[in-house]
Every structure is written in C-alpha cells, then in structure tokens.
C-alpha positions in Angstrom: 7.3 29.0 36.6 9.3 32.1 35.0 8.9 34.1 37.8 9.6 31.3 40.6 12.7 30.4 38.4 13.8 33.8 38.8 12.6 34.2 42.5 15.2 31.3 42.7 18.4 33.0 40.5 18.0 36.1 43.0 18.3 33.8 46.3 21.3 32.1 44.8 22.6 35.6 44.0 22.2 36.9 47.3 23.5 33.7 49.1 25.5 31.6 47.2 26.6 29.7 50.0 23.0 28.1 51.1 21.9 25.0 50.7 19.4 23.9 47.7 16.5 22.8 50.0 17.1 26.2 51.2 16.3 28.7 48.7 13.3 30.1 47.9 10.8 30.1 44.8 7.9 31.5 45.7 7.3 35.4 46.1 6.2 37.6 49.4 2.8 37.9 48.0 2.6 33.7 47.4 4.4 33.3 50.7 1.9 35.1 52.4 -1.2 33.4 51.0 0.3 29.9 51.6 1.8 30.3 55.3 -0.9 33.3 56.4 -4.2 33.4 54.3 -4.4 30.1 53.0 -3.5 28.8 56.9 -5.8 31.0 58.8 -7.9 28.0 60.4 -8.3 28.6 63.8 -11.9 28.3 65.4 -12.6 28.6 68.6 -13.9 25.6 70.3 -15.5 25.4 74.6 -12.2 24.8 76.0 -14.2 24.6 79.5 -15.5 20.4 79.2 -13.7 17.6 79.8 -14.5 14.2 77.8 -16.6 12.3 79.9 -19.0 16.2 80.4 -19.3 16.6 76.8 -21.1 12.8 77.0 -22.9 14.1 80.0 -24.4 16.9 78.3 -25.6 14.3 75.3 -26.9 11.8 77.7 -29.3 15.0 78.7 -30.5 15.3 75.6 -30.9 11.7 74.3 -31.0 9.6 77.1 -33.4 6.4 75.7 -31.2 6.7 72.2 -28.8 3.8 72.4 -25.3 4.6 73.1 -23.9 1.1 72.7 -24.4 -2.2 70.6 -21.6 -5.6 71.1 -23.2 -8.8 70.0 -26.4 -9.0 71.7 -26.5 -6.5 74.4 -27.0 -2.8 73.9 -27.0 0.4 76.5 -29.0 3.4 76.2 -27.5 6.6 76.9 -28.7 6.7 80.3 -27.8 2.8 80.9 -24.3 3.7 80.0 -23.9 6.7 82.4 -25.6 4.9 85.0 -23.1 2.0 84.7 -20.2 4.4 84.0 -21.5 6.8 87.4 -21.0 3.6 89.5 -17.6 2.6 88.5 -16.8 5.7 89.1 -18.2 5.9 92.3 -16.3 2.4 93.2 -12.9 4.0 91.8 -12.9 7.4 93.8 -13.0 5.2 97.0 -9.7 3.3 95.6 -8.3 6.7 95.8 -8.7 7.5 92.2 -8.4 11.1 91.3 -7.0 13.6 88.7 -3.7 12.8 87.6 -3.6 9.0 88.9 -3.3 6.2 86.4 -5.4 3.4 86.2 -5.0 0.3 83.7 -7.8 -1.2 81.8 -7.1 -4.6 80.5 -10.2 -5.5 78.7 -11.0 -7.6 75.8 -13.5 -5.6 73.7 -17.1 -5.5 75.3 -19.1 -3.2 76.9 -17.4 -3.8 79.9 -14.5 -1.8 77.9 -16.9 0.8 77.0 -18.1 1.6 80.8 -14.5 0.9 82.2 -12.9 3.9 79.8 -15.8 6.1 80.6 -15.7 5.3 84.5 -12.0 6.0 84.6 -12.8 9.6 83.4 -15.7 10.3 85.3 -13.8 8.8 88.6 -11.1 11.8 87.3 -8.3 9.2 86.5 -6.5 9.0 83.6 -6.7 5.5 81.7 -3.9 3.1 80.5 -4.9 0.7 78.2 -3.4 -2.7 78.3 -4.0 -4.9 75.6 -4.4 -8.5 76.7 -2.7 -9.7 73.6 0.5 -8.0 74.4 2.9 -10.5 75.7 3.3 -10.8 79.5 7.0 -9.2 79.8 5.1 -6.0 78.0 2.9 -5.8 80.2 4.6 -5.8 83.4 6.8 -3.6 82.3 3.7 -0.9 81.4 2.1 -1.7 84.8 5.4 -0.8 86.4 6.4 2.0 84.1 3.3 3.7 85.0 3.0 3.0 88.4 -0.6 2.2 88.1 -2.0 1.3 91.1 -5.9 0.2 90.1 -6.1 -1.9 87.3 -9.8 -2.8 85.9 -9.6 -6.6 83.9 -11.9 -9.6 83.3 -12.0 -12.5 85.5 -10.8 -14.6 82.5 -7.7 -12.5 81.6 -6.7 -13.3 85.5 -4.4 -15.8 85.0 -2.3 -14.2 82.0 -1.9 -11.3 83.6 1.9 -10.4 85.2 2.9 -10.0 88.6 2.1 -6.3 89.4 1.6 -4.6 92.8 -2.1 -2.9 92.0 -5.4 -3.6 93.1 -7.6 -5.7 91.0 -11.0 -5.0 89.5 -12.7 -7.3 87.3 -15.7 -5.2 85.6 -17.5 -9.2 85.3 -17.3 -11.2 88.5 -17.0 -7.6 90.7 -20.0 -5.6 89.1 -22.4 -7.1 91.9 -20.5 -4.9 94.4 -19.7 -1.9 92.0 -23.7 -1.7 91.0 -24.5 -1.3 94.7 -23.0 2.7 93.9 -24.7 5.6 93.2 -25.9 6.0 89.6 -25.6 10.1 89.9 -22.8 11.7 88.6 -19.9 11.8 90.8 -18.4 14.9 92.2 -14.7 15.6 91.2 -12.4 18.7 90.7 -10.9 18.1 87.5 -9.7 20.7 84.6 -9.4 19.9 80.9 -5.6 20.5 81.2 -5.9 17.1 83.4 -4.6 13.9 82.0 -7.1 11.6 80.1 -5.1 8.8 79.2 -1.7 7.3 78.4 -1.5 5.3 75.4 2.1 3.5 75.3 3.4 3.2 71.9 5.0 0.4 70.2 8.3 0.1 71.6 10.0 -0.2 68.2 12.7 1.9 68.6 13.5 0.6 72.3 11.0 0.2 75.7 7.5 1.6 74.6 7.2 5.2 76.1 3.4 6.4 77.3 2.0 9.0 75.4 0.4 11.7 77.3 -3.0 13.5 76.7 -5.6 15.9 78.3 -8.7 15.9 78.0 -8.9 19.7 76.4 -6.5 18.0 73.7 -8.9 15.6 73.1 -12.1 17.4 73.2 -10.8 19.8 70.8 -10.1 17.0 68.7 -13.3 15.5 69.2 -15.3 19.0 68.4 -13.1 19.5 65.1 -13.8 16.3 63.8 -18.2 17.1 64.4 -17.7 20.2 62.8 -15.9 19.4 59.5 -18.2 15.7 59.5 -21.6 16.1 61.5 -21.6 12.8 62.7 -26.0 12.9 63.4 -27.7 10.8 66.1 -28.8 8.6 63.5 -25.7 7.6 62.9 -23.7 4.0 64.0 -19.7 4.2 64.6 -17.8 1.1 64.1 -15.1 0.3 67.5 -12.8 -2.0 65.8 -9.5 -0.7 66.7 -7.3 -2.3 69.7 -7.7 0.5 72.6 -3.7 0.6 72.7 -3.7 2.8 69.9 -4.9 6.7 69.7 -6.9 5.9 66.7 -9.3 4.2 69.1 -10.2 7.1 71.4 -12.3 9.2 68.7 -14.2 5.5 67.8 -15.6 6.1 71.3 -15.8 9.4 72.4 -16.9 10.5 68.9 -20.2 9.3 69.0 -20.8 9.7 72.6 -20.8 13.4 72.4 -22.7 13.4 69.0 -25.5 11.1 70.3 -24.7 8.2 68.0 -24.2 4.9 68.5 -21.0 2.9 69.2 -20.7 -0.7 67.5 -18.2 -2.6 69.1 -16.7 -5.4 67.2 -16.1 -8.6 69.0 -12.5 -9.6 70.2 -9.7 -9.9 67.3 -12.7 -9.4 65.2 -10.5 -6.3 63.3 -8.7 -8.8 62.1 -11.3 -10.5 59.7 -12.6 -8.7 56.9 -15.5 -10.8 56.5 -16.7 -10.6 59.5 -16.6 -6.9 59.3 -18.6 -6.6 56.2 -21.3 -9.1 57.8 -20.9 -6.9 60.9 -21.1 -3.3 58.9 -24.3 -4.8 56.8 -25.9 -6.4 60.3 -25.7 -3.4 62.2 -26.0 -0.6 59.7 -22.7 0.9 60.6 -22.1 4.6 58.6 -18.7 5.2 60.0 -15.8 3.7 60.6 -12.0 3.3 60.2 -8.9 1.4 58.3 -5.6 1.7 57.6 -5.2 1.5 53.6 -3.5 -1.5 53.7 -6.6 -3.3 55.6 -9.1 -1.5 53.3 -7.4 -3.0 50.3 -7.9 -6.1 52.1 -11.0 -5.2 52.8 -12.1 -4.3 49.3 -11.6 -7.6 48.2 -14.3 -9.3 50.0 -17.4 -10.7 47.8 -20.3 -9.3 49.7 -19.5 -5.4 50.1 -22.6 -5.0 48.1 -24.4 -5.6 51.6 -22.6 -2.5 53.2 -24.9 0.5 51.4 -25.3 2.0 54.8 -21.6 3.2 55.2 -21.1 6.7 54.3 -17.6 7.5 55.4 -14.4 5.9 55.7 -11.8 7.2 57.4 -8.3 6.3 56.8 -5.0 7.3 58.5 -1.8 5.6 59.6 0.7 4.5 56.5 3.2 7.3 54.9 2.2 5.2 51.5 -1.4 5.9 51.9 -1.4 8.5 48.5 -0.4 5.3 46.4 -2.9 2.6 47.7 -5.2 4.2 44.8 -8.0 4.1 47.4 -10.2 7.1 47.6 -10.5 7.7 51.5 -13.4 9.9 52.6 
C-alpha cells in the first residue's frame, strides 16, 4: 500500500492536471503481470466448423445416445439429424441459403429443437420469435428482418401478424418435409457466416437484432467444454426463452459434447416447482438461472430430490455478487 501510495504522489507530481480515476497506483512490474501475464489466455480453438458440423461430427460418434428428451418423446442422435437433414432439405428449396434469415416461432418442443438445427444445416441464419411477444413486436421483427421463411406451429397460426413470408408449420407440414432426404445436405457456408439474430429487448427504443457467426459461436461453445467437460453422460436443462443468447449454448452445448438436451415444457421456466420435479425426473446435471430465479428457486421444499445436478450456471444481473448465492 506504501509503495502504491507513492506510485500515486509521483503521477500527481508529474500531471497535476489529470483526473483522479486517472492516475495510476500500481508499478510497471504489477502492470505487466495484471494486463500481460496474468491475461495471457488465448488458446487456439478449430476455427474451420460451423455449429450444426461440430453436431455432425458427434452424431458420428454416438449416434443411438439420445440427443433429446421433452415430456414423453426423445430423439437419438441419429433421429435428430435425420429430422434436422430433412428440414433442411425442404428449406434449401424455399431458397434458403447463407446469409438469408429465417424466423422460428415455436413454443418449446422438439419441433424447436430440429427447426434451430435445420435452419443451420439448410445454411440460414435463425430469428427466433417468441410467441409470447405481443403481436405489434412481432411484426415489426418479421419486417425488420425481412425474413422471408418463417417455421411456426399450426396452433400459433392465428396469433401470428400479418407478414409477407412463407409459412411452415414443423406439426401439420412434417408429412411433406419427411418425404426429404435424411443425408446431410450440401451447402457452401463459412464460419464467418451468420447463425442467428437474436433481437434484444427494445428497452431503450425498437429492439435491434443482434448478429452472430457461427465461428463466434463455436468458439464459445469449445471454451465452455474445455474449462467444464460437459461428458456424454451428462443431461442439460433448455429452460430459457430462445429469444435470448443465453439459450443458444443450452442447445448446442450438449449437441457437440454428446449429452443430452432436456427441454422444459412451455412457460415451464417460470415455475420453480416444476423445475425441481423436472431436474429430479430427468436427472438433469446442468443447467441455468439468473440469481434472482435461483433465490427463488432455492426456496422450494423438495431440492433434496435434485442430487444429480452438478453445476449451476448463473449470468445476467450486475447484482449477482450480492445474492449471497455461490454460482458454479
């Protein structure tokens, strides 16, 4: 403290006219192990692989392990691809390429599941379109983004906007779509292409869609297997609403890892007991909150019956460091 107290007398010597934030108190030698040593972090990662070929690759080596679980229906690896292959098929003769926009407005199913991972394999770019948002929102996303294939429900039909693109409903249209080839499809795409745009929440004015690639992504996705090891054995809760970034390592983690996707039914994030009687059914190890859910969370009587997780993840409040929750 001596010596940073006199690191600080020199800087005020030597400008008297700067600011306080900007004077300094460490040393060179501390200034170098903080910003240099202490910061040296980068790892190289394949930078060759979009998203939807790093699943590829795990379908090839696990192909009966199941990829995904809602309610009472489950998809092997090889189910999944095979359903995803044919979407993707169906998509690439609506014209969908790299760098062209499709919406997905999907309650959370399976159908959600293949729908994302068509997209990608089809070389599009997904926008996901929550069918909670209000209708105004949604028209105004459609537009904004110009999208010009949009992938629904056949329920969801009739509280959807008015919107000039073509309409896919992964439901009442898969009769047609499964008629496609289940090998996957042939498509010159880059990891600097787009992979999605997630539009955010419009609380400072109209929302504004957020841009990825899939090389931002995958690198990402491979940091976060190398500092956890997410193993095969493994079961990853999908809770979040696919409007928001947090969702896209709940699926494509696992996918690439050879673990298992639990998808949570509709609005089902919402309920706290229902996710502990979800967690305990389906032996999920992994999953996500926001601290101020987790508190919420906490509270329920029968988190005695949720042994199997072994991580929790938690990211999106500035006030997280004073929840008092320990977040693995």
């Amino acid at each position: 403290m001596a010596r940073h107290f006199q690191v600080l007398l020199e800087g005020i010597v030597r400008n008297p006219q700067a600011r306080v934030d900007q004077l300094p108190l460490l040393t060179e030698p501390e200034r170098h192990q903080l910003l240099v040593e202490w910061n040296d972090t980068a790892t190289e990662y394949p930078s060759d692989k979009c998203i939807h070929e790093l699943f590829d690759r795990q379908v090839s080596r696990t192909p009966d392990a199941v990829a995904v679980v809602f309610e009472e229906e489950q998809l092997t690896y090889r189910e999944l691809n095979s359903r995803a292959n044919q979407l993707a098929h169906y998509l690439q003769e609506l014209g969908v390429e790299p760098e062209v926009l499709v919406g997905i407005c999907v309650e959370r199913s399976i159908e959600m599941v293949v729908g994302l991972l068509g997209i990608l394999k089809a070389g599009g770019a997904y926008v996901p379109l929550d069918p909670n948002y209000p209708a105004e929102r949604l028209a105004y996303m459609l537009a904004d983004a110009a999208v010009s294939v949009l992938l629904t429900q056949e329920h969801l039909l009739s509280s959807l906007p008015e919107h000039q693109a073509q309409v896919l409903c992964l439901d009442r249209d898969w009769s047609v779509i499964a008629l496609e080839k289940q090998e996957n499809p042939l498509v010159e795409i880059k990891p600097e292409n787009l992979a999605y745009t997630i539009y955010t929440s419009g609380s400072t004015g109209k929302p504004k869609g957020a841009m990825n690639t899939h090389a931002g992504i995958s690198n990402r996705l491979l940091w976060m297997q190398d500092a956890y090891k997410l193993t095969r054995d493994e079961r990853v809760l999908q809770k979040t609403p696919f409007s928001f970034d947090v969702s896209v390592w709940e699926f494509f983690w696992p996918l690439l890892a050879g673990a298992t996707i639990v998808v949570a039914k509709p609005n089902g994030h919402k309920d706290s007991a229902y996710l502990a009687k979800l967690i305990a059914d389906e032996g999920v190890t992994t999953l996500h909150f926001v601290p101020s859910m987790l508190q919420v969370f906490l509270l329920e009587p029968d988190l005695s019956n949720c042994d199997c997780l072994q991580r929790v993840i938690g990211s999106g409040f500035a006030t997280a460091s004073r929840t008092g929750i320990a977040l693995f």
